[in-house]
N, C-alpha and C positions, 0 to 999 in steps of 0.2 A: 596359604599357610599362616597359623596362627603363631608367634613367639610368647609366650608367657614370663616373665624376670620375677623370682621373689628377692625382695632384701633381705640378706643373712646382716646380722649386726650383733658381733659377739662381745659387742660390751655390756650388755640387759639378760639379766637371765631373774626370772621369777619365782618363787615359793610355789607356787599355786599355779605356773604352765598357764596364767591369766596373758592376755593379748597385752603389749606391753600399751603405757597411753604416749598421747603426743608428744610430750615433755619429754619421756624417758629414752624416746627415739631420738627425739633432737638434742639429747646432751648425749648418748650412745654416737648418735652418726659428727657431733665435733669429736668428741675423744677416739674418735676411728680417724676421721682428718689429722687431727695432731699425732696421733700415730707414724702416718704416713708423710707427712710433710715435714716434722720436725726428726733429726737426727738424734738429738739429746734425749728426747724423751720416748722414738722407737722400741727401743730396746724393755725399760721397764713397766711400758702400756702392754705388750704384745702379752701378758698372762691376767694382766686386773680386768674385771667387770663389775659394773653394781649393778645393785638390787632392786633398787628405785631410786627414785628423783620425785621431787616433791617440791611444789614453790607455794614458800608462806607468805605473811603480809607481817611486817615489823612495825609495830608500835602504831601511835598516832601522827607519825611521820611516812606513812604508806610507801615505806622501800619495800620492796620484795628482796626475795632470800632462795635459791635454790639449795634442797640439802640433797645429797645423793647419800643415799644408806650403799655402803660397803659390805660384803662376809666381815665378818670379826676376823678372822684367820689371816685374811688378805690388806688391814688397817696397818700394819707395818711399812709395805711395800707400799701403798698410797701416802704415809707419811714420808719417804724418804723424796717423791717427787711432787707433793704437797702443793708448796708455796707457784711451782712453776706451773702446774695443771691451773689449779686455782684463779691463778693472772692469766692466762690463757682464755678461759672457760669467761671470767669475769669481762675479757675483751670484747667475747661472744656474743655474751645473753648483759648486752651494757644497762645500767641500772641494777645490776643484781649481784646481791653477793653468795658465794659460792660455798657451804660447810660438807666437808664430808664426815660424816658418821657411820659409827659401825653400827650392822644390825646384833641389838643382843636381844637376851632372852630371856623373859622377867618370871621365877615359878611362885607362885604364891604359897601360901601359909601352908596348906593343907598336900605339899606336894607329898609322894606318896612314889617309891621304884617298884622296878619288877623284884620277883622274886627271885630274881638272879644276885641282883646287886641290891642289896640295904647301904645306909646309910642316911646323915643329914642331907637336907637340902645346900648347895654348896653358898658360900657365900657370895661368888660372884653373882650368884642368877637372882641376889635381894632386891625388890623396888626401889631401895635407897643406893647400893653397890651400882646398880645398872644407872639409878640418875648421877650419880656423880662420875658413872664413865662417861657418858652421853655429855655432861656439861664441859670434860676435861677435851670430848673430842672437837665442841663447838671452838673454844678458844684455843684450838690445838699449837700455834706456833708458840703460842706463850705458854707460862706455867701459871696454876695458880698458888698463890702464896697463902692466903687465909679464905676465910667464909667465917660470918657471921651470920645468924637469923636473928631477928626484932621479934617479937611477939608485941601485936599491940592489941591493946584494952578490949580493941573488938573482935578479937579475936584471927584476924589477919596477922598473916606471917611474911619478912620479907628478907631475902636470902641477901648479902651483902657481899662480893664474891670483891677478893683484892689478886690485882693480876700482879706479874711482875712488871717492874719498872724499866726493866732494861727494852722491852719491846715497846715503849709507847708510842714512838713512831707511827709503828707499824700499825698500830691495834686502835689507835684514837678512829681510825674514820671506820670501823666495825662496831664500835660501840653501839649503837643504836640499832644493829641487828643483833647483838648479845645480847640487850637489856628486852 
């Protein structure tokens, strides 16, 4: 007799029913451990999943960075246990820093509804509205307080983002995966 086992792992679910990749499994199967092993944090893992995981390269300082895309809907509920997932996850996958982001959804110029519903394109779903949500969820324990852009001569542009100063503690050794 043959036994066969698949792994169910209900923290990955995909757009696209695509196989999930290695990455996504192994930050899926710690956030199912810390489920299960941690008491604090049972309760409000047992309904969140993300969508993907994705590990970048930071700067010319070569840290890696995993970012886990979240639902938009369900980015609340990831904020309220945040900082603890985060330190956890970071325990894990050491050298790497951990960002979760929501997936949002950019419609371009030409968007265009059904014939049911008219209207504008809304303003959340703009190239610039979605990158300022995206940059406010990278630095999420903090706030940001200003942005400036340079425009220079060559026509390069460089976003100057001022965080609050109350979290500096915190946020100096992320630096270098924000910039």
């Amino acid at each position: 007799m043959q036994y066969t086992c698949t792994l169910h792992i209900p923290h990955t679910r995909t757009h696209t029913q695509a196989t999930p990749e290695e990455l996504e499994l192994t930050v899926a199967e710690e956030i199912l451990r810390l489920e299960n092993s941690s008491t604090d944090l049972k309760a409000p893992l047992k309904d969140l999943y993300i969508t993907a995981a994705k590990e970048v390269d930071c700067g010319p300082s070569n840290a890696k960075a995993i970012i886990l895309y979240v639902p938009y809907k369900l980015l609340p509920s990831f904020h309220n246990i945040q900082q603890r997932l985060v330190r956890e996850l970071e325990k894990k996958f050491s050298g790497c820093q951990v960002l979760i982001i929501a997936q949002r959804t950019i419609l371009g110029k030409s968007f265009t509804r059904s014939q049911k519903t008219q209207g504008l394109r809304p303003r959340s779903r703009t190239l610039t509205a979605v990158q300022d949500a995206i940059l406010e969820d990278i630095v999420y324990p903090t706030e940001i307080e200003g942005k400036r852009i340079r425009c220079k001569v060559d026509g390069s542009k460089v976003l100057k983002v001022y965080l609050n100063s109350k979290d500096q503690p915190n946020v100096e050794t992320r630096i270098g995966t924000y910039a």
